[in-house]
C-alpha positions, 0 to 999 in steps of 0.5 A: 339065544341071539333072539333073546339078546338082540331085543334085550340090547335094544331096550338097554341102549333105548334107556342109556340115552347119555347126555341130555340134548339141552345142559342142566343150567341151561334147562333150568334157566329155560323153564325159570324164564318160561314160568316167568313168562306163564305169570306175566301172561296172566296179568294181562287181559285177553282183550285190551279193553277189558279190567284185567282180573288174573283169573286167565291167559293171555294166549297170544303174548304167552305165545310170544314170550315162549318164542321169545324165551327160546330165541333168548337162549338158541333154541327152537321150539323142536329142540326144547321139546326134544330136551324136555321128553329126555329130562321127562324120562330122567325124572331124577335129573329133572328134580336137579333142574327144578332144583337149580331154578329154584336157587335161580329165582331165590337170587332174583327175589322170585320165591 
């Protein structure tokens, strides 16, 4: 019986994983700046001196802004994956934030 219980308690506890290391407004404000982020980068072009035709990334600034985006709300690069594999794996709290950012950008005009 102990066999049986002890592996089915670990997979029970693996699931209850509690709160999410990051708060859901907080999150949600993350991921609205990050996707804000991903369009500025669009706009500019990859070389300084070529016409700017929005068909790509700009890689090197969208590195910067993610950087910048996660200063701007204390978080590290470790911390904001380890928050996104949980809201990943709560895909029911996941759709709260996306909902939320939403809301957030509808008050900055962005939708």
């Amino acid at each position: 019986m102990r066999k049986i219980l002890f592996p089915f308690l670990l997979l029970l506890a693996a699931c209850n994983s509690g709160k999410p290391p990051v708060a859901e407004d907080t999150m949600a404000a993350v991921l609205v700046d990050l996707h804000l982020a991903e369009a500025r980068a669009m706009q500019i072009p990859a070389d300084s001196n070529a016409i700017p035709s929005g068909l790509g990334r700009n890689l090197d600034s969208l590195a910067v802004f993610y950087q910048s985006v996660l200063r701007h709300h204390d978080l590290d690069t470790a911390s904001f994956r380890k928050a996104l594999h949980w809201y990943t794996a709560h895909p029911e709290v996941l759709d709260s934030v996306y909902k939320k950012g939403i809301v957030r950008l509808e008050k900055i005009g962005g939708v």
